[in-house]
Backbone bond lengths (Angstrom), bond angles and torsions (degrees), N, CA, C in turn:
res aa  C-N    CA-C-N  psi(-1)  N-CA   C-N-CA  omega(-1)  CA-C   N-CA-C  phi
1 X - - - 1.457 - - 1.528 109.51 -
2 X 1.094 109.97 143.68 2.048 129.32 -170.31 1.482 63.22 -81.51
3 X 1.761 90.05 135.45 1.821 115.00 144.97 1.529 101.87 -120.26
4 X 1.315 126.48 148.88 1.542 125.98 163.43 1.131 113.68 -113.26
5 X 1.564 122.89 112.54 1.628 118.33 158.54 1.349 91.88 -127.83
6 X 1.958 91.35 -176.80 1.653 127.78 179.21 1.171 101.30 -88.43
7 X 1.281 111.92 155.95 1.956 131.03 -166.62 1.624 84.28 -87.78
8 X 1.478 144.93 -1.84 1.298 133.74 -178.16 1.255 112.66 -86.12
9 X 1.569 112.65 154.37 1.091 119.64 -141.18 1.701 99.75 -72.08
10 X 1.052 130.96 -47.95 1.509 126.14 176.18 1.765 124.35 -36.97
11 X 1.297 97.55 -42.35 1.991 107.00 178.63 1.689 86.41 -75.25
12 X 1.752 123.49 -64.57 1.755 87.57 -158.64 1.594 110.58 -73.68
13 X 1.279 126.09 -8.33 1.434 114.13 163.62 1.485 126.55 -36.67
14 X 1.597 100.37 -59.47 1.712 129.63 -168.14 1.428 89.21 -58.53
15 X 1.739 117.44 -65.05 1.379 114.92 -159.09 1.648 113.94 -90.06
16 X 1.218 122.48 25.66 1.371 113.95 -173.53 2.089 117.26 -75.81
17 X 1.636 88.79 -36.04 1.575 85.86 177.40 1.688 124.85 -89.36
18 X 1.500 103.42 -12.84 1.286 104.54 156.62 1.141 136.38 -109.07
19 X 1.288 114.82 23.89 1.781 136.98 156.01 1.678 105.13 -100.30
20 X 1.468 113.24 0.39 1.842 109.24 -164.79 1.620 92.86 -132.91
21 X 1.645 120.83 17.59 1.384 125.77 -166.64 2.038 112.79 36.13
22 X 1.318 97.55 46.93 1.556 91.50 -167.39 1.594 89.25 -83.14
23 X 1.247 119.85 -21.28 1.609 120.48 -176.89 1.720 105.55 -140.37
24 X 1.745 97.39 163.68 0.990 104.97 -161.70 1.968 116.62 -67.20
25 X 1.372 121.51 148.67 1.169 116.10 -162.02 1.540 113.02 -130.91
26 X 1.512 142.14 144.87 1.389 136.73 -173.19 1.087 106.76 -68.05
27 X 1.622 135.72 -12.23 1.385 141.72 -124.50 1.242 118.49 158.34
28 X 1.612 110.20 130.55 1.798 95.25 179.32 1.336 111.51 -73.08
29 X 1.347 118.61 124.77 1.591 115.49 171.67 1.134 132.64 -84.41
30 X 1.178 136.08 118.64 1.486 142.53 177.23 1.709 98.07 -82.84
31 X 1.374 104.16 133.86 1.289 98.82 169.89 1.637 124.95 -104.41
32 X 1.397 114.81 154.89 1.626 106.77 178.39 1.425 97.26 -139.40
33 X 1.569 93.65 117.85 1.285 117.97 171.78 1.713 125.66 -72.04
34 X 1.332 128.14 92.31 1.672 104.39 173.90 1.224 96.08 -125.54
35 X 1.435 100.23 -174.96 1.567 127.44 -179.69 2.056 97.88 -73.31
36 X 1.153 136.83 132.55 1.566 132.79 177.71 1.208 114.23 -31.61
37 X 1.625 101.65 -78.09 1.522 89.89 -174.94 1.757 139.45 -60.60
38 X 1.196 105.30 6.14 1.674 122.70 168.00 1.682 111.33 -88.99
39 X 1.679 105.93 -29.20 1.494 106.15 163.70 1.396 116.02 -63.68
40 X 1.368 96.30 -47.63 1.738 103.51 -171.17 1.470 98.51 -63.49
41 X 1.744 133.74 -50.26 1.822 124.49 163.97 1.660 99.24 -13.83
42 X 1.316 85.93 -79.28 1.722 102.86 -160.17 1.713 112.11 -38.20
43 X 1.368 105.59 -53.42 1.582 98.63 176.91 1.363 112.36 -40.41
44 X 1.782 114.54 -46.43 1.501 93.01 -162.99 1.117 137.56 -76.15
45 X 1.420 98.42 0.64 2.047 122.20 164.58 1.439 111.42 -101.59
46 X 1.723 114.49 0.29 1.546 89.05 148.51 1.971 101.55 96.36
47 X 1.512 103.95 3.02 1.384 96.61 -152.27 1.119 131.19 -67.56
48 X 1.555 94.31 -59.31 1.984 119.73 158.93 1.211 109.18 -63.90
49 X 1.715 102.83 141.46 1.962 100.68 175.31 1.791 106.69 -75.25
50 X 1.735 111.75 -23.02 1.501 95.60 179.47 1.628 89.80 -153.73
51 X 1.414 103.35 147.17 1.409 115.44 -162.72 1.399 106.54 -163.83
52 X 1.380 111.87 124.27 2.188 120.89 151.83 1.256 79.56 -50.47
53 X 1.935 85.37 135.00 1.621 125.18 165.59 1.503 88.60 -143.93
54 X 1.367 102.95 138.57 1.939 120.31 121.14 0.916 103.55 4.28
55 X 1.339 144.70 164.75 1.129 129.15 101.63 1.270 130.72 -80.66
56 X 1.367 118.92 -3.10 1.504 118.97 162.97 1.348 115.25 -51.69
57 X 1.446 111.05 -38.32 1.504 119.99 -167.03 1.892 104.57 -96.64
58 X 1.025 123.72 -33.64 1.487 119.82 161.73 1.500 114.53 -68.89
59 X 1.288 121.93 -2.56 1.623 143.05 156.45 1.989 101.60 -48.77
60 X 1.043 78.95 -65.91 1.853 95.00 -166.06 1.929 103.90 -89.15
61 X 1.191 100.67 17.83 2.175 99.02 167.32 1.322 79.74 -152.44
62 X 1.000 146.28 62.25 1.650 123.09 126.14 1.302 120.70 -62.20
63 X 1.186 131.36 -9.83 1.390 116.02 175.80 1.351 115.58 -119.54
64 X 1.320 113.55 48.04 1.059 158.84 -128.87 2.002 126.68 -156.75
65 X 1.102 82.18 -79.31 1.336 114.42 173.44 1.524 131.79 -114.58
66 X 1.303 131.14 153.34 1.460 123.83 -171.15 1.608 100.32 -132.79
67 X 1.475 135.84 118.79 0.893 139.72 -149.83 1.401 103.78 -103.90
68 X 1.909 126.37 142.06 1.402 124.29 -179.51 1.578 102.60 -82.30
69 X 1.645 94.17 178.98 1.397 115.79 166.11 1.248 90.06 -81.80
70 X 1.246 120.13 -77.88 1.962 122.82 -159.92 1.522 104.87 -61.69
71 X 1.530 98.32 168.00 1.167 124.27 -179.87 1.400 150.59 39.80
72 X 1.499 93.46 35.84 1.474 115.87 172.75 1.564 112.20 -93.90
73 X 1.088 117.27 -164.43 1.563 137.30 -172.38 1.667 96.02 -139.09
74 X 1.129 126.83 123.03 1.540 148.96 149.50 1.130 101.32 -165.36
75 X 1.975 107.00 152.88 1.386 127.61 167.40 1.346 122.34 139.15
76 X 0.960 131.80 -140.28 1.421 105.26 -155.04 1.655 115.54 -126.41
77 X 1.073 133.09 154.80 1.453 127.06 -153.89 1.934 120.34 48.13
78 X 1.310 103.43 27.85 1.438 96.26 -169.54 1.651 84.60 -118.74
79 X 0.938 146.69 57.73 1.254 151.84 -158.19 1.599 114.71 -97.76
80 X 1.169 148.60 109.89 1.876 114.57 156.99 1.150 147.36 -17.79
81 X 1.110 145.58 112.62 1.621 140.38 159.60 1.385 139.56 -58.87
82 X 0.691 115.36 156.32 2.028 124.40 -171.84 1.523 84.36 -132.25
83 X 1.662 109.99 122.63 1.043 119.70 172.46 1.557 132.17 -127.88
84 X 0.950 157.29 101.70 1.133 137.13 170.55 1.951 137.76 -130.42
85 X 1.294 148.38 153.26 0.938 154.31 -179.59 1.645 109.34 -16.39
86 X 1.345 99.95 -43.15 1.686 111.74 179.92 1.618 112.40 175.75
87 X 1.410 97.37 -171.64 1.618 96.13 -131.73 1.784 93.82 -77.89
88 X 1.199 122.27 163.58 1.770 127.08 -149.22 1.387 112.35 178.18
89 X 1.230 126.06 120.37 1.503 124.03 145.07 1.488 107.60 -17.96
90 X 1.477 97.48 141.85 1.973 108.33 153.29 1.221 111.44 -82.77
91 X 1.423 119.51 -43.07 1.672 117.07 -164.72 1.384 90.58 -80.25
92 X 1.859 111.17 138.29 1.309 136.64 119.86 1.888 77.21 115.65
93 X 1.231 128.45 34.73 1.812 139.32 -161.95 2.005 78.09 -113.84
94 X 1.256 112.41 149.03 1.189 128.17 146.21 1.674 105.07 -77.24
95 X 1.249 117.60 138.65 1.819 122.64 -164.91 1.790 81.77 -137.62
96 X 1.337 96.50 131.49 1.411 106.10 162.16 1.543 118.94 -102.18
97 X 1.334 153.88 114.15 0.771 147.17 -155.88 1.511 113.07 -142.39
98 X 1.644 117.01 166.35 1.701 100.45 -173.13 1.559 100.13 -124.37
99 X 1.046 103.87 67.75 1.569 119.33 132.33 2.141 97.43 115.18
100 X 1.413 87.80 147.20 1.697 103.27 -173.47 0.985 112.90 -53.72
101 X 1.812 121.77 -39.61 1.852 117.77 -179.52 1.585 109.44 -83.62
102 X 1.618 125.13 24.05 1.476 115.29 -160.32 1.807 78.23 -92.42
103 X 1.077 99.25 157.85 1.934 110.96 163.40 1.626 102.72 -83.97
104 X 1.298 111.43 21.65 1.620 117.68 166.32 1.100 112.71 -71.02
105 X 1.537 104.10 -55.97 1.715 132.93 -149.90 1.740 105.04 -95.19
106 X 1.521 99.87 -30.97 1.808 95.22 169.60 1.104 109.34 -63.99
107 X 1.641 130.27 -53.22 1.151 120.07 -136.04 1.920 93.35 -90.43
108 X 1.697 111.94 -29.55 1.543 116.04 158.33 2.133 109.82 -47.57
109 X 0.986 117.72 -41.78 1.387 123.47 -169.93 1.624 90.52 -67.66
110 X 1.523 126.33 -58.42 0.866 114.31 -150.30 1.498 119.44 -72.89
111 X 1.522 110.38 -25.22 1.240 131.29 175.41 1.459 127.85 -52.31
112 X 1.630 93.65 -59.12 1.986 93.19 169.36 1.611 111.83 -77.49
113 X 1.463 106.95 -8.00 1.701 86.43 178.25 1.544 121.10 84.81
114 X 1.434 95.29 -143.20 1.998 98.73 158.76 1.219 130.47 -95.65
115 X 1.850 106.52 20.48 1.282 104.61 163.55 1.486 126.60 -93.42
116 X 1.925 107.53 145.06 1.428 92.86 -154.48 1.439 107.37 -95.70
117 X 1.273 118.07 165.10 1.200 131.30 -161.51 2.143 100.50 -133.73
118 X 1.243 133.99 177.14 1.020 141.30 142.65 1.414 126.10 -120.59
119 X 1.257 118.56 85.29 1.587 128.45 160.11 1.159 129.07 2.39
120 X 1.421 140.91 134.26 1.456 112.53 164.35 1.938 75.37 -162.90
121 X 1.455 103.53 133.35 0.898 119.78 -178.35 1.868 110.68 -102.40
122 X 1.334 121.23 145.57 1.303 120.55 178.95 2.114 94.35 -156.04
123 X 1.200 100.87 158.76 1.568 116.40 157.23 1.188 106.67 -54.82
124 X 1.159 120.84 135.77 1.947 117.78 -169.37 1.477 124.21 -70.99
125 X 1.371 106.43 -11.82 1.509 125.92 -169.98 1.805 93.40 -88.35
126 X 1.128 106.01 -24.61 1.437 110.94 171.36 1.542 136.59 -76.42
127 X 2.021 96.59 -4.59 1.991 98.03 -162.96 1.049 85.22 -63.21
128 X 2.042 108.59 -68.17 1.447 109.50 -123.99 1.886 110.19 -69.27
129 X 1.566 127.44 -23.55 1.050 118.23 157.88 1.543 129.08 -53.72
130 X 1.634 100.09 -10.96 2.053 93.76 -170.53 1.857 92.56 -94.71
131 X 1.321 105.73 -17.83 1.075 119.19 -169.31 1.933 112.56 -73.60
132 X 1.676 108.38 -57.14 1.163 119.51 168.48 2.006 114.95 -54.07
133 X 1.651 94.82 -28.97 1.729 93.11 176.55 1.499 119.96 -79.31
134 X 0.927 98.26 6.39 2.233 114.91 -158.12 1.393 106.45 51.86
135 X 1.314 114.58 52.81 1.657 97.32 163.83 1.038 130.38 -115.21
136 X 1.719 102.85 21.06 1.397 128.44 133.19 1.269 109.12 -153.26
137 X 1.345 108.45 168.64 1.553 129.52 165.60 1.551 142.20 -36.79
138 X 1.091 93.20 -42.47 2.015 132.12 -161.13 1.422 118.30 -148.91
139 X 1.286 121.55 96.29 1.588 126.63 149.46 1.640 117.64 -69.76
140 X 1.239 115.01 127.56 1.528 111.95 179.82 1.724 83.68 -95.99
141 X 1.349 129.65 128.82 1.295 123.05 -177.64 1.844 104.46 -111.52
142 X 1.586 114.22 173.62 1.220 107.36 -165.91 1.607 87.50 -161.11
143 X 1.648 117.01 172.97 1.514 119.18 -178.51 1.419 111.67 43.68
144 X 1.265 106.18 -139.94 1.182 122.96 -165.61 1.037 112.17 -74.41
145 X 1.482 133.85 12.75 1.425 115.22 -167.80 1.695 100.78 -103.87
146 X 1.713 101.41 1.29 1.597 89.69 -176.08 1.342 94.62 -88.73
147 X 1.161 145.09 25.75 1.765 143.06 140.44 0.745 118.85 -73.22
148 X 1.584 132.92 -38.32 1.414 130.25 -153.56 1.345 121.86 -130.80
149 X 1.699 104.89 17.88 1.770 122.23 -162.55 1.657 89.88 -67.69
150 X 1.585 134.07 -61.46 0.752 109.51 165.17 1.930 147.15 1.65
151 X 1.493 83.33 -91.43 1.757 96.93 -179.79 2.051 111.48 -31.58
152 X 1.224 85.95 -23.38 1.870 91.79 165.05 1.480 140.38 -57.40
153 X 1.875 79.84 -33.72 1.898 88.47 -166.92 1.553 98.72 102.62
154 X 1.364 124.42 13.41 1.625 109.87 -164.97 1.663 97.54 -116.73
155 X 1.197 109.40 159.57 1.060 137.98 173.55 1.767 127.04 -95.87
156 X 1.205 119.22 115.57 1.719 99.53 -172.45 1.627 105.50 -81.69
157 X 1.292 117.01 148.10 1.770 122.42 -179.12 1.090 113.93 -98.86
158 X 1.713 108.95 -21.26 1.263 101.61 -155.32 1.463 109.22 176.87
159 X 1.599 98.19 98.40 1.754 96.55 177.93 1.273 130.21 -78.62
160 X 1.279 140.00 78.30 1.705 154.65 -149.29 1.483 103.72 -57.89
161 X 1.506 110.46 -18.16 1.879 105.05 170.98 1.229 108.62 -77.31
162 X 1.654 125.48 -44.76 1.323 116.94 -167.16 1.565 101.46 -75.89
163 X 1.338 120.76 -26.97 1.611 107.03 169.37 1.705 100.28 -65.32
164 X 0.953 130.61 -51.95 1.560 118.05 -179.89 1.326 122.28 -26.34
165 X 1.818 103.52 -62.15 1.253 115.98 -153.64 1.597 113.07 -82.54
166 X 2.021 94.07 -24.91 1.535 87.96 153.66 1.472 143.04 -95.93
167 X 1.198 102.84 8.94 1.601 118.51 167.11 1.821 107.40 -84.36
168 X 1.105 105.61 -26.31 1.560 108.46 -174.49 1.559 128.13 -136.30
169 X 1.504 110.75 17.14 1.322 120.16 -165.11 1.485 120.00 29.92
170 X 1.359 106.34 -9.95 1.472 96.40 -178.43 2.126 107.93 -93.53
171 X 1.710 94.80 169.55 1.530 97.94 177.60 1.792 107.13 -61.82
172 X 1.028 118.65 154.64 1.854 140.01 143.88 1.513 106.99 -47.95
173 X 1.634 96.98 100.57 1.534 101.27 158.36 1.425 96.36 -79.99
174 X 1.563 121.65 129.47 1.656 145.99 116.57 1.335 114.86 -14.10
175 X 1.595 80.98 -115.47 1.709 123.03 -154.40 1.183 101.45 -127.84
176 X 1.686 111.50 140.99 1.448 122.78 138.85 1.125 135.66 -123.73
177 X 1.450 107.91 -165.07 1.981 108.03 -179.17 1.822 88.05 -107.17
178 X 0.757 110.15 121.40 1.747 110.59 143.40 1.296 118.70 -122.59
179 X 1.637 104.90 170.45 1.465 119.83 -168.03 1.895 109.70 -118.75
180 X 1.000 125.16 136.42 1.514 94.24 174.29 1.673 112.92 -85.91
181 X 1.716 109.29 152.43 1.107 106.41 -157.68 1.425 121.19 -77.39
182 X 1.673 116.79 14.82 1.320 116.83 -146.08 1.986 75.44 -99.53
183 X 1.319 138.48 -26.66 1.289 140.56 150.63 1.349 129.04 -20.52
184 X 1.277 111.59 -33.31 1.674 124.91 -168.14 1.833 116.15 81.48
185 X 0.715 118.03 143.37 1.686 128.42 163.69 1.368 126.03 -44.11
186 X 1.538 100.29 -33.48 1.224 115.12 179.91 1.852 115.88 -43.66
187 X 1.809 73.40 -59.66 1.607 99.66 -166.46 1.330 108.57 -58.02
188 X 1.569 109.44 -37.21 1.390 117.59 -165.93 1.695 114.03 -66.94
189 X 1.492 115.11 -28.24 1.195 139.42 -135.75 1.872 78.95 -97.73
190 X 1.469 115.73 -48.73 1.264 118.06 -179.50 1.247 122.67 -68.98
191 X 1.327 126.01 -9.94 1.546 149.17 -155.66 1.733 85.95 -115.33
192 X 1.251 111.77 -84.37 1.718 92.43 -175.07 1.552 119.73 -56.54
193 X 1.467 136.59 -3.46 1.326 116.77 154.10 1.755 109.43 -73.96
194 X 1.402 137.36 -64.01 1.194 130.85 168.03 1.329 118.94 -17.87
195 X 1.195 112.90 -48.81 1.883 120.52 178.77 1.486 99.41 -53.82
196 X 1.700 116.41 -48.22 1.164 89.14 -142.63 2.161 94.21 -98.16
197 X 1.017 98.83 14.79 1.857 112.32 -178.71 2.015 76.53 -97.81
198 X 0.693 114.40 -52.82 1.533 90.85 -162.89 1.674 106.91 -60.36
199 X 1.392 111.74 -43.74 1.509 117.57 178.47 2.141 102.36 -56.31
200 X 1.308 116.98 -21.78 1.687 104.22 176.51 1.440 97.02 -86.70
201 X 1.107 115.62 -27.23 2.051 103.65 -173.99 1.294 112.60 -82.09
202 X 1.662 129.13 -17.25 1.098 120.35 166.69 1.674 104.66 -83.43
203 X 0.917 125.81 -39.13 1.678 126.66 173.59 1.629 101.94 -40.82
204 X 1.316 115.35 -48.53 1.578 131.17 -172.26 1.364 111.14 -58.41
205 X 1.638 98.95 -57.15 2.013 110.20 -173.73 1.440 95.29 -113.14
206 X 1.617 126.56 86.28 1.280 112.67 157.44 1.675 127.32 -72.51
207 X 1.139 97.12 -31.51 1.732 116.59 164.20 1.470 99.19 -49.35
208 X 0.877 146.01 -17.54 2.044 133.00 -145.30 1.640 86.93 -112.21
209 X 1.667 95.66 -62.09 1.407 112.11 -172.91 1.791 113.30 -53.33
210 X 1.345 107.51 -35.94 1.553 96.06 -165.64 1.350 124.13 -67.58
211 X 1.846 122.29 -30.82 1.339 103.61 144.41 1.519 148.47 -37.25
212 X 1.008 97.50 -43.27 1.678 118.70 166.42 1.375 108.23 -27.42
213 X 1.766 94.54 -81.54 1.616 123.52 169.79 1.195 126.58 -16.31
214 X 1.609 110.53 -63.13 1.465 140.01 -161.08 1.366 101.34 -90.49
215 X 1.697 129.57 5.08 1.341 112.09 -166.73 2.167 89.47 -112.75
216 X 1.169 89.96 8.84 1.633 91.29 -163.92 1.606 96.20 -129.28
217 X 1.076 103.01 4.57 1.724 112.40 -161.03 1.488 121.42 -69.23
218 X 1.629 107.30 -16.60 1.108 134.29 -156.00 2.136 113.91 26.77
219 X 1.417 92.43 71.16 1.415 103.10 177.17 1.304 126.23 57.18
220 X 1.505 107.67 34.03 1.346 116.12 -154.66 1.985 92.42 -104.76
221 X 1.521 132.38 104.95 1.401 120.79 174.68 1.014 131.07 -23.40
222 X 1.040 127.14 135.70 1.739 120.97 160.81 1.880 130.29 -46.10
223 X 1.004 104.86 -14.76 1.349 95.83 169.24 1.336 111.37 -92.41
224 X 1.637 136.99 -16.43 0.903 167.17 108.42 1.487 109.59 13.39
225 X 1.395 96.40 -85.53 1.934 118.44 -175.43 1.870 85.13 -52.69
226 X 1.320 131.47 -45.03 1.493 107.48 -144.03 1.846 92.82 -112.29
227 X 1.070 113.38 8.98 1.557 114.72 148.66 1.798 131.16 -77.20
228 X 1.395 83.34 -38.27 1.950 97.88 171.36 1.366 102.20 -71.31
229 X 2.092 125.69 -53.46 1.145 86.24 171.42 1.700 145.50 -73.52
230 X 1.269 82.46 -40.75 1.793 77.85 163.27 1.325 131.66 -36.21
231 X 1.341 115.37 -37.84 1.571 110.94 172.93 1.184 112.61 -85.72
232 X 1.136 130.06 -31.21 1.660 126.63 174.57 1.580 129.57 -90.71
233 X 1.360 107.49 -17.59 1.576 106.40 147.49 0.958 143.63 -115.37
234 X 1.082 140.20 116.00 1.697 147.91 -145.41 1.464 106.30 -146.33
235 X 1.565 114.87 -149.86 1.230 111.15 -145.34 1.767 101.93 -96.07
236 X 1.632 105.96 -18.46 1.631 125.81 160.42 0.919 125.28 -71.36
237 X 1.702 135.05 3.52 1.386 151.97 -177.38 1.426 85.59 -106.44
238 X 1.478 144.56 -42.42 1.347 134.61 -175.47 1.598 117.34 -86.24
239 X 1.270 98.83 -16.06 1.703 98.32 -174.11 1.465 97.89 -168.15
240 X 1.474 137.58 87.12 1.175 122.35 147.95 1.659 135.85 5.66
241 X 1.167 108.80 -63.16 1.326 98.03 168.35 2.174 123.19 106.51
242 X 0.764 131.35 151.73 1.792 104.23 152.34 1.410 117.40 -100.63
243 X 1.158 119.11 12.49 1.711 114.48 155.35 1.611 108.91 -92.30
244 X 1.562 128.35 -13.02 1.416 134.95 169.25 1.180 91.36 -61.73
245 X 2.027 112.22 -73.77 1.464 116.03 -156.73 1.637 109.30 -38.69
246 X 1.636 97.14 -70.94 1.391 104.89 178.92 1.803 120.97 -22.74
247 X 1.610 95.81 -47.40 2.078 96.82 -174.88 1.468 96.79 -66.57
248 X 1.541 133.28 -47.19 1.129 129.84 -150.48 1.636 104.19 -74.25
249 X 1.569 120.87 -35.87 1.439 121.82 -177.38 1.455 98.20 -84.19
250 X 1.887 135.69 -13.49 1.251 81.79 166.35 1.300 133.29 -134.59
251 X 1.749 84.45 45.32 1.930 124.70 138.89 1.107 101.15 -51.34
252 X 0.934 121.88 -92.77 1.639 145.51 -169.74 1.945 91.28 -12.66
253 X 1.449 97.53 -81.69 1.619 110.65 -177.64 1.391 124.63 -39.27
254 X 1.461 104.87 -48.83 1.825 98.75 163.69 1.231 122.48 -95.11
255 X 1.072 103.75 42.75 2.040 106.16 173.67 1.750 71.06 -137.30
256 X 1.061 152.85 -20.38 1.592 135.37 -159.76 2.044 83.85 -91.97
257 X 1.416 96.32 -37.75 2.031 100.11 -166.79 1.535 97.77 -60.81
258 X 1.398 131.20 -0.69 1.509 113.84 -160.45 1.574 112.64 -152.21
259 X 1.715 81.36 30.09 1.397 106.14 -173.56 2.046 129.14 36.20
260 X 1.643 83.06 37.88 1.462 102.32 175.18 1.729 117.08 -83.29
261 X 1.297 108.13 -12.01 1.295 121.11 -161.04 1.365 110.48 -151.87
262 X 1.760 134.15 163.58 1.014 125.59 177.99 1.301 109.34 -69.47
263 X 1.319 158.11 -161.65 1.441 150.93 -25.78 1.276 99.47 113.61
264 X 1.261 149.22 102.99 1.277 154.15 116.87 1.577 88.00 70.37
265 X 1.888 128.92 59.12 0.932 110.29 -164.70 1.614 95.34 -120.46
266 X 1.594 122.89 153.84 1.312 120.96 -173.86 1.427 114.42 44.57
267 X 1.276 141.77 110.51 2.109 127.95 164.58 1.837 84.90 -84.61
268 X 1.523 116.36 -57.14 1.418 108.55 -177.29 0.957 129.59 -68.31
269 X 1.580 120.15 66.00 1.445 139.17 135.00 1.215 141.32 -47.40
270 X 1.414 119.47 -25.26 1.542 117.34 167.23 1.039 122.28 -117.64
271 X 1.530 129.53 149.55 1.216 136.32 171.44 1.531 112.63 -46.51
272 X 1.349 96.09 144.14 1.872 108.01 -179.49 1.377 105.27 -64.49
273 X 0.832 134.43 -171.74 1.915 141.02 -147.71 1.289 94.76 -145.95
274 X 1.454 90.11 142.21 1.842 95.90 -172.40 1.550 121.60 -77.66
């Protein structure tokens, strides 16, 4: 079975022992590595049977797709950045950002409102250099780059989690794993326990895993690699939760208020609980 994650260090952490058969699996998994927002493309044709999404973009295929407990990214201080050279209006800024279905760009959309902005989409590993060259205004940044925005010369404007978390007390849904539903529940149900046995064996062998890490890392240090994971896997990377559900539906609801999302579409979005 096609799995889809990001070459960042949090997805090959999660998936290292059940891409390396270190634990037991529903299915042999082949893995497919892309950049997110090319996963999130792919969802909307349905391609991979299970794949990290957005959830902005698993917003618009829930009926479609059936989303896990394990191995997502939500929670708290793991937020997006607004970055730039120095200090600047958002409205009417060219914003470079990595891609329209990322939960980067909703929760950026949702923020200025009806103020206008000009878009410019790039691979995310790509803002903060287009950003340090001025060939735009605004990097919306994501992963690892909220460690290292600095080393640019950049300035952060604007941390979009702590506006989250204070607009909604709840954590920043990310990312998840979904399955498409034409698979059955079954399968899915067996797939998010594996996720989340692979996420205790890398907790177990961080030594085993960090090659792994570092071979996809794109030159990113080791103190580096084990700062992203720490912030991006936690105790909602093992089990969603109903304070997850709760953040993720009411994503869902203000991307549906701003016609970012369908309409009261799918509630049975997640896999049943073991």
């Amino acid at each position: 079975m096609q799995l889809g994650f990001s070459p960042c260090p949090n997805d090959t952490f999660i998936f290292y022992a059940l891409v390396h058969g270190k634990v037991p699996s529903p299915a042999p998994i082949e893995p497919v590595l892309a950049d997110v927002e090319t996963l999130n493309a792919w969802a909307f044709e349905g391609r991979l049977p299970a794949s990290k999404l957005s959830y902005a973009a698993f917003a618009q295929v829930k009926d479609r797709y059936l989303g896990l407990r394990s191995g997502g990214a939500l929670g708290r201080g793991v937020g997006p950045l607004v970055v730039a050279k120095e200090e600047r209006p958002l409205e009417a800024a060219r914003v470079a950002h990595p891609g329209e279905a990322t939960t980067a760009y909703a929760l950026f959309r949702m923020y200025l409102g009806d103020r206008p902005f000009t878009p410019v989409p790039m691979v995310y590993s790509e803002i903060m250099p287009a950003v340090a060259r001025g060939e735009v205004d605004l990097g919306l940044i994501i992963h690892e780059s909220r460690f290292v925005y600095p080393e640019y010369g950049l300035k952060k404007l604007l941390d979009l989690g702590e506006w989250w978390e204070a607009e909604t007390g709840l954590p920043l849904p990310l990312g998840l794993i979904a399955v498409r539903r034409d698979l059955g529940e079954e399968l899915a149900r067996a797939l998010d326990q594996a996720i989340r046995e692979s996420i205790r064996y890398a907790w177990d062998h961080p030594d085993e895993v960090l090659e792994y890490m570092k071979a996809h890392a794109q030159e990113m240090g080791e103190e580096v690699i084990w700062q992203h994971v720490r912030t991006y896997v936690n105790e909602f990377s093992l089990d969603l939760g109903e304070e997850g559900r709760r953040a993720a539906e009411a994503l869902f609801s203000r991307m549906a208020a701003v016609a970012l999302a369908p309409v009261g579409d799918r509630s049975d979005w997640l896999v049943s609980g073991r």
